[in-house]
C-alpha beads as a LAMMPS data file, in Angstrom:
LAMMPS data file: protein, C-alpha beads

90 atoms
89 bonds

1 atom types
1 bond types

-500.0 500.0 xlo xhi
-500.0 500.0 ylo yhi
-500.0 500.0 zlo zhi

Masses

1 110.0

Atoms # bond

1 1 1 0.000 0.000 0.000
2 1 1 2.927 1.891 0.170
3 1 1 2.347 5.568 -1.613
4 1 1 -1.471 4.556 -2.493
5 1 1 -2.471 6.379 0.785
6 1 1 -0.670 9.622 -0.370
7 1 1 -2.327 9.594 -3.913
8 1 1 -5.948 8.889 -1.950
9 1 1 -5.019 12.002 0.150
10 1 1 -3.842 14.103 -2.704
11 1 1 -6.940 13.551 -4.035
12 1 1 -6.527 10.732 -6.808
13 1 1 -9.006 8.584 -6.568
14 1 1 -11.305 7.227 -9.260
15 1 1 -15.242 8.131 -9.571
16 1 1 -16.091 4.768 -8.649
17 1 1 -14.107 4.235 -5.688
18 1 1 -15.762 7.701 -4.160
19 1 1 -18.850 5.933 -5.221
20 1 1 -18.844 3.126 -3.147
21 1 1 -17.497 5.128 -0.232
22 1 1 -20.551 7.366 -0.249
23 1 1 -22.536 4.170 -0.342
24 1 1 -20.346 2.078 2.371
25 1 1 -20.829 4.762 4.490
26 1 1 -24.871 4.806 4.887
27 1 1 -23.746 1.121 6.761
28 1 1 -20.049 1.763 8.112
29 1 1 -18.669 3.496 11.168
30 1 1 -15.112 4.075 11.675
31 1 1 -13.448 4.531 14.780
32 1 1 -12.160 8.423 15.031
33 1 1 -8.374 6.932 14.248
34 1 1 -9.513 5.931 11.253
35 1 1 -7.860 8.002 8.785
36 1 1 -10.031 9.498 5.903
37 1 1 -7.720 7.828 3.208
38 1 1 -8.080 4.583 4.707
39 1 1 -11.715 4.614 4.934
40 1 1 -11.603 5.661 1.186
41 1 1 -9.205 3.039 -0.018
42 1 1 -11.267 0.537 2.009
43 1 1 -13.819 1.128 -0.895
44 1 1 -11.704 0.936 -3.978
45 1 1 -13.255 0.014 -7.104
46 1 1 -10.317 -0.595 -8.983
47 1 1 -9.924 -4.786 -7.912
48 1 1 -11.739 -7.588 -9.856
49 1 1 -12.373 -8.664 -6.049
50 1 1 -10.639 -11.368 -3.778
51 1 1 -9.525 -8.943 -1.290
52 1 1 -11.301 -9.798 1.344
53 1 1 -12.546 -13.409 2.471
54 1 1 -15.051 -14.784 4.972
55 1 1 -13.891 -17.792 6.340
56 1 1 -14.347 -19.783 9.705
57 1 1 -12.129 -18.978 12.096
58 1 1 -11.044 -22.564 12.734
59 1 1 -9.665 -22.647 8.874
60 1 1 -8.034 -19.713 9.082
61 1 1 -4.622 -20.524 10.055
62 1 1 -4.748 -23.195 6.947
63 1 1 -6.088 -20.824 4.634
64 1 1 -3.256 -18.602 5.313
65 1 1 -1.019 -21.252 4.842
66 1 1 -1.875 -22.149 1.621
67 1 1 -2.025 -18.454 0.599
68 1 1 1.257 -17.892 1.335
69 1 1 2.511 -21.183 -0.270
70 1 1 0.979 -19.653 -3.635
71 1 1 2.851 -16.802 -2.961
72 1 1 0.440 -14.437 -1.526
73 1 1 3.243 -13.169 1.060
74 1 1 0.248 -10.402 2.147
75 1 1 -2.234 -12.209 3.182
76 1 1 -3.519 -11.487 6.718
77 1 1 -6.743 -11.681 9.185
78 1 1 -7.798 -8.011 9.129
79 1 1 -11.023 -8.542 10.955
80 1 1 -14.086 -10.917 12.232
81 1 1 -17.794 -10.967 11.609
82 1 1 -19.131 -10.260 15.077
83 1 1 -23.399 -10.347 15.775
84 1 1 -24.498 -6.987 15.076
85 1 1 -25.908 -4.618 12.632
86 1 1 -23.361 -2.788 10.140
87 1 1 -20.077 -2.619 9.688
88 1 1 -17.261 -1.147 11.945
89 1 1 -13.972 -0.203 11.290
90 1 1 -11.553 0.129 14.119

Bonds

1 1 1 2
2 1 2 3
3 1 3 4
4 1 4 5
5 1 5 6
6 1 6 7
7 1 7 8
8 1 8 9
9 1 9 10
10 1 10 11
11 1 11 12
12 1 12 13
13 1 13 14
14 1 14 15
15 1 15 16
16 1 16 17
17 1 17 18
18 1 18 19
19 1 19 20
20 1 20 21
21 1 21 22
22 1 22 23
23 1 23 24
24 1 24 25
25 1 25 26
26 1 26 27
27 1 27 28
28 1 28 29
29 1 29 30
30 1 30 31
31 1 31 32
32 1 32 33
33 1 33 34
34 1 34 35
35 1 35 36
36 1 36 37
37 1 37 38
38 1 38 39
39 1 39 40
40 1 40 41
41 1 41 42
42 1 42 43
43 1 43 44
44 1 44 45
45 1 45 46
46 1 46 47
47 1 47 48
48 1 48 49
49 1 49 50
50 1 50 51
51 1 51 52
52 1 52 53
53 1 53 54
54 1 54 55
55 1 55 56
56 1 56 57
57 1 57 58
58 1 58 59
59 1 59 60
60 1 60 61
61 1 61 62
62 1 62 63
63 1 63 64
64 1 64 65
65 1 65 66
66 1 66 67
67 1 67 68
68 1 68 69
69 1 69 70
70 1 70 71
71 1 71 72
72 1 72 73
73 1 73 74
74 1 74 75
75 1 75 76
76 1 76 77
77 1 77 78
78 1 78 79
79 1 79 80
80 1 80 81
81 1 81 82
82 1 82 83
83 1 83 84
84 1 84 85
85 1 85 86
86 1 86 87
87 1 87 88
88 1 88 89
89 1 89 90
């Protein structure tokens, strides 16, 4: 991610990635450290997907396993799907 953050800041972001920030954030709260480029590149529309995956947590150590045997050296938990309505960001 290196430099992305500092073209999101300078304000070089694509139409549809602004889009679907407007729209994540009818159902997203972010905690106040949350900076305002991360939230944004949280939403960008410039992926054909696979960036994030739901998975059970008792796979997940395997999952990441295999990941990083197919050279996916970035691959990380970021989060977990807790009961709840929404979507927070911490």
């Amino acid at each position: 991610m290196t430099g992305v953050l500092d073209l999101i800041a300078a304000g070089i972001v694509p139409g549809g990635t602004r889009h679907n920030a407007e729209t994540h954030a009818e159902f997203t709260r972010f905690a106040p450290a949350v900076p305002e480029a991360v939230r944004i590149g949280l939403s960008d529309a410039q992926t054909s997907g696979g960036l994030l995956v739901s998975i059970a947590p008792e796979r997940s150590d395997a999952l990441l396993r295999a990941l990083r045997e197919r050279d996916t050296p970035l691959a990380a938990i970021v989060g977990e799907v807790r009961q709840g309505a929404g979507i927070e960001v911490v």
